[in-house]
DRENVO-734687 format. One record per atom (N, C-alpha, C): residue in three letters; residue number from 0; atom name; x, y, z. Coordinates in steps of 0.1 Angstrom, whole numbers, plus 5000, padded with zeros to 4 digits. Example, Ala and Ser with C-alpha at 12.3 -4.5 7.8 and 13.67 -1.06 7.14 Angstrom:
// residues 2
<code:Ala	pos:0	site:N	c1:5132	c2:4943	c3:5078> $
<code:Ala	pos:0	site:CA	c1:5123	c2:4955	c3:5078> $
<code:Ala	pos:0	site:C	c1:5132	c2:4967	c3:5078> $
<code:Ser	pos:1	site:N	c1:5128	c2:4978	c3:5071> $
<code:Ser	pos:1	site:CA	c1:5137	c2:4989	c3:5071> $
<code:Ser	pos:1	site:C	c1:5129	c2:5000	c3:5079> $
//
This chain:
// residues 90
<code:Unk	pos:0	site:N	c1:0805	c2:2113	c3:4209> $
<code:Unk	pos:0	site:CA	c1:0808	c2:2110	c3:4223> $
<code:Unk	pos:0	site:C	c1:0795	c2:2111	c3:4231> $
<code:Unk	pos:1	site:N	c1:0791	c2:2099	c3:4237> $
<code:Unk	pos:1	site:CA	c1:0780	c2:2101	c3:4243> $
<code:Unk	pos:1	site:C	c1:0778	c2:2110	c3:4257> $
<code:Unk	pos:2	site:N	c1:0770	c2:2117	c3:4260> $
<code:Unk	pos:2	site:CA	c1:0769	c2:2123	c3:4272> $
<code:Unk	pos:2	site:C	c1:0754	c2:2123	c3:4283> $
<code:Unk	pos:3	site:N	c1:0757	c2:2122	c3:4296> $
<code:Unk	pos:3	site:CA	c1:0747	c2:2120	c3:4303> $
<code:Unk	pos:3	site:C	c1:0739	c2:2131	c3:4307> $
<code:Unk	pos:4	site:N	c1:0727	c2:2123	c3:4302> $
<code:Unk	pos:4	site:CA	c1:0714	c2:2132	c3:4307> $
<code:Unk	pos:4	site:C	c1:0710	c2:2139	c3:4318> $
<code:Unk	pos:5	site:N	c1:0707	c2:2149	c3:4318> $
<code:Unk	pos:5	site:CA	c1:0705	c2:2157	c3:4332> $
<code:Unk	pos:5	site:C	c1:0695	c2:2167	c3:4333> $
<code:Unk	pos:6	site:N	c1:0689	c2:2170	c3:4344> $
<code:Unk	pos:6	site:CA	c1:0680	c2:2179	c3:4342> $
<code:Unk	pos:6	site:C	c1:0687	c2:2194	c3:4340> $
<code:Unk	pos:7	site:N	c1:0674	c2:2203	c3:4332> $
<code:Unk	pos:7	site:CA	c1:0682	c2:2215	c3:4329> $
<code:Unk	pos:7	site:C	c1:0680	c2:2221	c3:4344> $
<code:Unk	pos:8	site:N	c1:0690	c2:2232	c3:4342> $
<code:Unk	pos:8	site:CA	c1:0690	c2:2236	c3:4352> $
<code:Unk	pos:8	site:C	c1:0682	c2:2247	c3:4355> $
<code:Unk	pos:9	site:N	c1:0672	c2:2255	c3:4368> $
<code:Unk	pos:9	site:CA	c1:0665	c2:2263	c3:4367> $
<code:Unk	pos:9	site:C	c1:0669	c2:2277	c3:4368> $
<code:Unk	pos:10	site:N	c1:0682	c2:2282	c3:4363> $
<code:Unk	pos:10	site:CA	c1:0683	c2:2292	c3:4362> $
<code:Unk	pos:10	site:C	c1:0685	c2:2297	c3:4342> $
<code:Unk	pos:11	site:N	c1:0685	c2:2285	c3:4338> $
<code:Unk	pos:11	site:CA	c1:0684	c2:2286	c3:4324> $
<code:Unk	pos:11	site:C	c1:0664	c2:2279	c3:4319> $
<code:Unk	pos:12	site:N	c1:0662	c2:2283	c3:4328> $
<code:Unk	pos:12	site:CA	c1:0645	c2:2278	c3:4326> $
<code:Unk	pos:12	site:C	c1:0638	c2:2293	c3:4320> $
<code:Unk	pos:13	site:N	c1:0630	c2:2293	c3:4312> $
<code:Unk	pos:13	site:CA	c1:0625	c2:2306	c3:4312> $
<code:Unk	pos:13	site:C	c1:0609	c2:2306	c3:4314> $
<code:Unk	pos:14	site:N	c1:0600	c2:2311	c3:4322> $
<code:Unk	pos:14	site:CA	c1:0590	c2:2311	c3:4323> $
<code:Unk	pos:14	site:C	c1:0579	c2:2318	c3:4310> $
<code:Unk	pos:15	site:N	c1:0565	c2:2319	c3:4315> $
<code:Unk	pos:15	site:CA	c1:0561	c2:2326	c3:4304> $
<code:Unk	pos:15	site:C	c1:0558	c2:2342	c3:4304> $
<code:Unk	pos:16	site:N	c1:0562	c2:2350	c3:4314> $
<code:Unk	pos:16	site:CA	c1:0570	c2:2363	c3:4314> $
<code:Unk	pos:16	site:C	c1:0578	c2:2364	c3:4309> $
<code:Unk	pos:17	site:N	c1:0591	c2:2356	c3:4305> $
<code:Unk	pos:17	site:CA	c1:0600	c2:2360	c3:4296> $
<code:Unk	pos:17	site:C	c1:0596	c2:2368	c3:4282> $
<code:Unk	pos:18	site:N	c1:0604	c2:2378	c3:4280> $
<code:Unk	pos:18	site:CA	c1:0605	c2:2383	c3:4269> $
<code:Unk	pos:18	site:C	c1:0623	c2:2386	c3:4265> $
<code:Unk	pos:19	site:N	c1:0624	c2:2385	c3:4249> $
<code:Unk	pos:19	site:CA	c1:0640	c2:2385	c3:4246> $
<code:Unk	pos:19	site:C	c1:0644	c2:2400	c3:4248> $
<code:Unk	pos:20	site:N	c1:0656	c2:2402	c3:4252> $
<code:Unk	pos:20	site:CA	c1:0660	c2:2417	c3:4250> $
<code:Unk	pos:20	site:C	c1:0659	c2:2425	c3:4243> $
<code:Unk	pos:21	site:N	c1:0655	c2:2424	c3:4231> $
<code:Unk	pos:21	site:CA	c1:0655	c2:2429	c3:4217> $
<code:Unk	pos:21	site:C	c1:0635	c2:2440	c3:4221> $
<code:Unk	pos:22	site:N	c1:0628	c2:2435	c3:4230> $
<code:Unk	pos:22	site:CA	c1:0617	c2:2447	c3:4237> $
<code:Unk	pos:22	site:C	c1:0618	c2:2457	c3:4245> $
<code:Unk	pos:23	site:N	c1:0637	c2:2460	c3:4251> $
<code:Unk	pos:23	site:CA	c1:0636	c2:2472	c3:4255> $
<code:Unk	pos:23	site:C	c1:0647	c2:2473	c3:4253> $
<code:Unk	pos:24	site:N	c1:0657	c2:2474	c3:4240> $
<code:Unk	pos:24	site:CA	c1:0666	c2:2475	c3:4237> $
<code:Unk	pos:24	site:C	c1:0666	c2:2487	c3:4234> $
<code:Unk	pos:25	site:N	c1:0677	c2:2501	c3:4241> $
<code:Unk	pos:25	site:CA	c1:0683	c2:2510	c3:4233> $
<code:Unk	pos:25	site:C	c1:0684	c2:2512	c3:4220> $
<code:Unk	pos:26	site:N	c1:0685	c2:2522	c3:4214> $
<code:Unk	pos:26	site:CA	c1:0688	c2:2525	c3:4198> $
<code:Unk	pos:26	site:C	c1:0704	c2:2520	c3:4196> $
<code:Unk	pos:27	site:N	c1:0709	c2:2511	c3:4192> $
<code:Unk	pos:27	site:CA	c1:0724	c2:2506	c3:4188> $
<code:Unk	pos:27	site:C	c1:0731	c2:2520	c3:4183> $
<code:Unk	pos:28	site:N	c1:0739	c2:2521	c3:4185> $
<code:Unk	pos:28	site:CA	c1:0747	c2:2538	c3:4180> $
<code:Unk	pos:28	site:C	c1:0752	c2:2535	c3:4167> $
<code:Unk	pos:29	site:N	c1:0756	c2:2545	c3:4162> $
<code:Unk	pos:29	site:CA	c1:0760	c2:2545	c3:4146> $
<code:Unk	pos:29	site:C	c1:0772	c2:2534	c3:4147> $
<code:Unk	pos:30	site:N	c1:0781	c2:2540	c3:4152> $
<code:Unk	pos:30	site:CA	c1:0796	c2:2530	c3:4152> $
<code:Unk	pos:30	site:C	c1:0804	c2:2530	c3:4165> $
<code:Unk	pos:31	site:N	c1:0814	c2:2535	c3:4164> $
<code:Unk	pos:31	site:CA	c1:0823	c2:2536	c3:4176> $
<code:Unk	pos:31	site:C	c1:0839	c2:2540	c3:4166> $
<code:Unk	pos:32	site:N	c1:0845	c2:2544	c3:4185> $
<code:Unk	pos:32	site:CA	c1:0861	c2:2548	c3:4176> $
<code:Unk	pos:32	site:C	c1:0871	c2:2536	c3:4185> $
<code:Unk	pos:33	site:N	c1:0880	c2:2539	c3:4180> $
<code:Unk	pos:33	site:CA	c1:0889	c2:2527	c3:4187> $
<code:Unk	pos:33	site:C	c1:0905	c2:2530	c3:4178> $
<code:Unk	pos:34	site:N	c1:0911	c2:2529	c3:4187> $
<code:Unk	pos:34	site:CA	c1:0927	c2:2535	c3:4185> $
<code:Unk	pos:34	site:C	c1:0934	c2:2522	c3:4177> $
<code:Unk	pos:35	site:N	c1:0939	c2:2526	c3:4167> $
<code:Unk	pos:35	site:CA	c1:0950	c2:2519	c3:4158> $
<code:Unk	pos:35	site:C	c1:0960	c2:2525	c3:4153> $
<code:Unk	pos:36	site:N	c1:0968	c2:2514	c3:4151> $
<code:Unk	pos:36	site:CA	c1:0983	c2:2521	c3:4148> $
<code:Unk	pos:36	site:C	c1:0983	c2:2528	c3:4134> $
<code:Unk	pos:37	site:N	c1:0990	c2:2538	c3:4131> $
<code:Unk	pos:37	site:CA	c1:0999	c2:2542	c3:4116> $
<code:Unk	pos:37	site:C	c1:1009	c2:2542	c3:4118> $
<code:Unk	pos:38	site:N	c1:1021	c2:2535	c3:4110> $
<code:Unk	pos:38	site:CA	c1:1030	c2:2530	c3:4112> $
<code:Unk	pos:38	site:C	c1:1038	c2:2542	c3:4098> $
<code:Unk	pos:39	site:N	c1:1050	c2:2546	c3:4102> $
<code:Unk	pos:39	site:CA	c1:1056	c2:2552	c3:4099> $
<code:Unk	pos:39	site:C	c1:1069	c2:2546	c3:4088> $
<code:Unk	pos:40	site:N	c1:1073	c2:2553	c3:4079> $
<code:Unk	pos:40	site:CA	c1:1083	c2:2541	c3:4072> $
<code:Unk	pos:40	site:C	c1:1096	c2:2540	c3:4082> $
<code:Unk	pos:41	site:N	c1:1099	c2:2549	c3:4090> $
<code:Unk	pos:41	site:CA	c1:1108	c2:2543	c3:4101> $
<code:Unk	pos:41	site:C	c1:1103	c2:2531	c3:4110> $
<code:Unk	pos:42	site:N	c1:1096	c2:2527	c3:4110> $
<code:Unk	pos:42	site:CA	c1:1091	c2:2512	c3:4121> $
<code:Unk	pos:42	site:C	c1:1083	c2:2518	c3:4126> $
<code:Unk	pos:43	site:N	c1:1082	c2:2535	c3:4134> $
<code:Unk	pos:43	site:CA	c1:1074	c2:2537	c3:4142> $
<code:Unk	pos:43	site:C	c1:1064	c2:2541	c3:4140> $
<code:Unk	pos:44	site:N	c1:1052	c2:2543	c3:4154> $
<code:Unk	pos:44	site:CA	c1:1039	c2:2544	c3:4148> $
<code:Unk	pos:44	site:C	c1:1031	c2:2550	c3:4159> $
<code:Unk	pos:45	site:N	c1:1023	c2:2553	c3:4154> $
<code:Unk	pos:45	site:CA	c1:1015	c2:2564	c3:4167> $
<code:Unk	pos:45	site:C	c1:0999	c2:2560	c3:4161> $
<code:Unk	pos:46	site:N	c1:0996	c2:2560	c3:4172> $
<code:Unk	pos:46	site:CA	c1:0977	c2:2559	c3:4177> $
<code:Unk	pos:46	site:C	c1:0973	c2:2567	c3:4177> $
<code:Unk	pos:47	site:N	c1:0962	c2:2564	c3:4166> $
<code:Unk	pos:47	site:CA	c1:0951	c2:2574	c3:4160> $
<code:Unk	pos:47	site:C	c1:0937	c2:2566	c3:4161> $
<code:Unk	pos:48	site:N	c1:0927	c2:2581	c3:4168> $
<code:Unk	pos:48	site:CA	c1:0914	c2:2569	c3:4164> $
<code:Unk	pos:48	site:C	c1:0908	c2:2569	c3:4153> $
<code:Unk	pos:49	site:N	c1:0900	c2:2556	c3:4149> $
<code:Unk	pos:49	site:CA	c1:0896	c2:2554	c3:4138> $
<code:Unk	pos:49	site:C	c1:0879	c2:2553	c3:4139> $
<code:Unk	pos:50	site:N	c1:0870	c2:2554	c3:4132> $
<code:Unk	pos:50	site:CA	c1:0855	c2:2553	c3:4132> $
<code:Unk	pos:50	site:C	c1:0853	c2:2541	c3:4126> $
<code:Unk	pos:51	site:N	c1:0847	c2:2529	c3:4134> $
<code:Unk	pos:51	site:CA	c1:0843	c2:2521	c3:4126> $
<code:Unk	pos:51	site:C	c1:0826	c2:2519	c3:4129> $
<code:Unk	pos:52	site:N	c1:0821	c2:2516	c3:4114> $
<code:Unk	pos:52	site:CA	c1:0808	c2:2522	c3:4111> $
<code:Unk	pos:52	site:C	c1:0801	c2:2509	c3:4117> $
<code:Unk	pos:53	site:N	c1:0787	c2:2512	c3:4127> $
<code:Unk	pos:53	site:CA	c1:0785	c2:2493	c3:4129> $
<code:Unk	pos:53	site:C	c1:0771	c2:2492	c3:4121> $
<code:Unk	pos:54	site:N	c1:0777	c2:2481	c3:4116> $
<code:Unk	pos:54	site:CA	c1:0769	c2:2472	c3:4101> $
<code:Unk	pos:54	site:C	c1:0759	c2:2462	c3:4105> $
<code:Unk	pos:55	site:N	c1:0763	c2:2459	c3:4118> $
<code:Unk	pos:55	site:CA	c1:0751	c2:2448	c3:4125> $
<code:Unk	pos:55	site:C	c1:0735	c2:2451	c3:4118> $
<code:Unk	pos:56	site:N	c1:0730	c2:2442	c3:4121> $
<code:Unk	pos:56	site:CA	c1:0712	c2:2448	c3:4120> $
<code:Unk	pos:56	site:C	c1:0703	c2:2451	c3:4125> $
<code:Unk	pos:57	site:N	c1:0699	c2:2460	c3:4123> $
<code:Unk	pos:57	site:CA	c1:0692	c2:2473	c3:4133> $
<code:Unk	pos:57	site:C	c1:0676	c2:2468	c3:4139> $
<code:Unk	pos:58	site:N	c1:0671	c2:2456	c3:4130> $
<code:Unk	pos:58	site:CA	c1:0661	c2:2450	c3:4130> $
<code:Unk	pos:58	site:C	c1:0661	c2:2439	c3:4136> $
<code:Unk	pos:59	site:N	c1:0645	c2:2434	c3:4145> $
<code:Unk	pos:59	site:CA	c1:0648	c2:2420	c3:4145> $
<code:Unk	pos:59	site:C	c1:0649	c2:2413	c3:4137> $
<code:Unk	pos:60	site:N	c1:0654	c2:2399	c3:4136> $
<code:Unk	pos:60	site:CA	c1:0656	c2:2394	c3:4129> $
<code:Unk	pos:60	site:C	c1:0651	c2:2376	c3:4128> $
<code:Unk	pos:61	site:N	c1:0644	c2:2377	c3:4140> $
<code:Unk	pos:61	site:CA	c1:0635	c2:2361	c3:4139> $
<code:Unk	pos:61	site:C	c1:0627	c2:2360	c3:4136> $
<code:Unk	pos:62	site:N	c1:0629	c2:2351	c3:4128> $
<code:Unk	pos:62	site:CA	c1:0618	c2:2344	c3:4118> $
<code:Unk	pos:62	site:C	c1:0603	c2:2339	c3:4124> $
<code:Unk	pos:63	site:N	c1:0604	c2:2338	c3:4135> $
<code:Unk	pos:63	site:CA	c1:0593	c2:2333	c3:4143> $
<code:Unk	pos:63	site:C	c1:0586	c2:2344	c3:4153> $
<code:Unk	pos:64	site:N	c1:0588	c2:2355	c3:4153> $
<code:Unk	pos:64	site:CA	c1:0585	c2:2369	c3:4161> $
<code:Unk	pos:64	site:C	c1:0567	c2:2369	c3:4163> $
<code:Unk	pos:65	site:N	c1:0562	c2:2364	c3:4156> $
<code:Unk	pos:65	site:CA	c1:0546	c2:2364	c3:4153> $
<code:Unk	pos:65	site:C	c1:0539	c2:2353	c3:4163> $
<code:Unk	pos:66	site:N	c1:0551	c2:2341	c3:4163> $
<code:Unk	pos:66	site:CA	c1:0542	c2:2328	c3:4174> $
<code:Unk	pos:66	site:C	c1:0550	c2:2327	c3:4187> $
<code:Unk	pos:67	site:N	c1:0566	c2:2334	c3:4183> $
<code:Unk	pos:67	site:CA	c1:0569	c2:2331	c3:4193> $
<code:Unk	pos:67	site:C	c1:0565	c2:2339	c3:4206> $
<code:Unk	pos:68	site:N	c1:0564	c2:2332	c3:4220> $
<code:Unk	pos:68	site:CA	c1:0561	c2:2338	c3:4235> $
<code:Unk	pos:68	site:C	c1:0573	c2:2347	c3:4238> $
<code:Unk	pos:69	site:N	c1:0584	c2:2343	c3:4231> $
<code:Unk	pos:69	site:CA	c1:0596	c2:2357	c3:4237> $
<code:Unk	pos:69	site:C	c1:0591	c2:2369	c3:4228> $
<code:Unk	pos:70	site:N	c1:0585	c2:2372	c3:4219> $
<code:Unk	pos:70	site:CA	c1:0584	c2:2383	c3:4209> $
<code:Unk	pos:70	site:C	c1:0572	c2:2388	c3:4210> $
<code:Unk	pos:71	site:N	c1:0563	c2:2383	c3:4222> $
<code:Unk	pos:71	site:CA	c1:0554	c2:2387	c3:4224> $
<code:Unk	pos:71	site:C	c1:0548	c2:2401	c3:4226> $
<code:Unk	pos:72	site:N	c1:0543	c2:2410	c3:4218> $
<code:Unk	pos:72	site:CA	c1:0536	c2:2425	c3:4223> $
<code:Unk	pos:72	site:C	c1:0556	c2:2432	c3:4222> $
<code:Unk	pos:73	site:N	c1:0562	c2:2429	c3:4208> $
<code:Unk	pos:73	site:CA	c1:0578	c2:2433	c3:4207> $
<code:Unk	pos:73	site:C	c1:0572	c2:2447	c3:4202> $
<code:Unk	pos:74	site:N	c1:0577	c2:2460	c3:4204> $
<code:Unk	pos:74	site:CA	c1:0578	c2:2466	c3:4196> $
<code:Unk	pos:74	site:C	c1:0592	c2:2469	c3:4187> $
<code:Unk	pos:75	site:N	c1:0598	c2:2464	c3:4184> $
<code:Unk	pos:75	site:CA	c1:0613	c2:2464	c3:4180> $
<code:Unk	pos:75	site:C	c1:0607	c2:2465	c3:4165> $
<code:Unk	pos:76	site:N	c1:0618	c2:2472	c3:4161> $
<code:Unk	pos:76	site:CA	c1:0613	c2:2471	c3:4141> $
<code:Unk	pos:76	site:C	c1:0618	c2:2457	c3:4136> $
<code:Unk	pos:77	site:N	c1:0611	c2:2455	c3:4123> $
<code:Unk	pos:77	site:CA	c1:0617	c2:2440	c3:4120> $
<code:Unk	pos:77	site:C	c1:0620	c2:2441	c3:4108> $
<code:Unk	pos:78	site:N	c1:0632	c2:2435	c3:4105> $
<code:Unk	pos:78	site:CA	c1:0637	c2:2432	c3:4093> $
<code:Unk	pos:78	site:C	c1:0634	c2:2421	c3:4083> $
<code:Unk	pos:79	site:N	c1:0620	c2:2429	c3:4078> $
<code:Unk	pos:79	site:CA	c1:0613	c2:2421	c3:4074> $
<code:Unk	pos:79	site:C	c1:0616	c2:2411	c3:4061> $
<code:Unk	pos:80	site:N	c1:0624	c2:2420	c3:4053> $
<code:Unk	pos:80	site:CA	c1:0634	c2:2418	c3:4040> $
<code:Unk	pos:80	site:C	c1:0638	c2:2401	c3:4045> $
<code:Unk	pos:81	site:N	c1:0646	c2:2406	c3:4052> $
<code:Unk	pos:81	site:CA	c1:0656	c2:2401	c3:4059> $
<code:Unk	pos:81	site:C	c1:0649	c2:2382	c3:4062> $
<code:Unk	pos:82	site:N	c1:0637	c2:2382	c3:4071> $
<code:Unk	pos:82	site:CA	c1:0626	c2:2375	c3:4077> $
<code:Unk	pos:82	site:C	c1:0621	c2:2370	c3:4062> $
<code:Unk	pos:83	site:N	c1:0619	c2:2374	c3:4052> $
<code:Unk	pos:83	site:CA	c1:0612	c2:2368	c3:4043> $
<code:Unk	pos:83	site:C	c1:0622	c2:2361	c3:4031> $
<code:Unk	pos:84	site:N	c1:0636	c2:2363	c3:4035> $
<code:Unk	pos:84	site:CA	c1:0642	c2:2360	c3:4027> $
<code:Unk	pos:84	site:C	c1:0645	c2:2344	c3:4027> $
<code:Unk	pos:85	site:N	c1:0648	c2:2346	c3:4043> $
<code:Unk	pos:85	site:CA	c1:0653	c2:2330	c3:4052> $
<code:Unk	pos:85	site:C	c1:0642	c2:2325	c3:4052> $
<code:Unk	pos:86	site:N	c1:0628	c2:2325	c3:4049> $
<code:Unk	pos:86	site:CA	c1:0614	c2:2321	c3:4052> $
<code:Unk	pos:86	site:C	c1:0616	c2:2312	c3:4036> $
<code:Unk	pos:87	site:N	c1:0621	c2:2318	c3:4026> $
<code:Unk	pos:87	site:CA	c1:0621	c2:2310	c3:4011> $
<code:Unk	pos:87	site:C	c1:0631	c2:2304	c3:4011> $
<code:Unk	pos:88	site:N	c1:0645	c2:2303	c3:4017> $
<code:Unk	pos:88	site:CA	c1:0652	c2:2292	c3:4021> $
<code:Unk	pos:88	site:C	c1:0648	c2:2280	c3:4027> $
<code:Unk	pos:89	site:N	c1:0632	c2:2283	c3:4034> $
<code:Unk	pos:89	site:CA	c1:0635	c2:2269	c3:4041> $
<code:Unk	pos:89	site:C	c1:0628	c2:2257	c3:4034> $
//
């Protein structure tokens, strides 16, 4: 479907001060808890919290961190594994 051209707009513009959030991001927490049901063999059920462990990645993870202007002067750790893996994919 074709669609008409438009200028972007300047609040999605990013200058060359930008940098991505990932340069003064907090330490991500281990997991979190969050209430789910146990269900009882009578139908019923009561709310317990549960710990779910978070798996996300703790590292950056762009492949481009080195040229890009948002990754600029990053201190973020990098998931370098991770960066070298997708680098022999391409």
């Amino acid at each position: 479907m074709p669609v008409m051209d438009h200028p972007i707009h300047p609040s999605t513009q990013h200058g060359a001060e930008f940098r991505y959030g990932c340069n003064n991001r907090n330490q991500k927490p281990r997991g979190y808890f969050v209430l789910t049901r146990h269900y009882f063999p009578s139908g019923e059920y009561e709310l317990r919290n549960e710990w779910i462990e978070n798996t996300m990645s703790k590292g950056c993870r762009n492949v481009d961190y080195k040229s890009h202007p948002g990754c600029k002067d990053c201190p973020a750790p990098k998931d370098l594994e991770y960066i070298n893996k997708m680098k022999e994919l391409k």
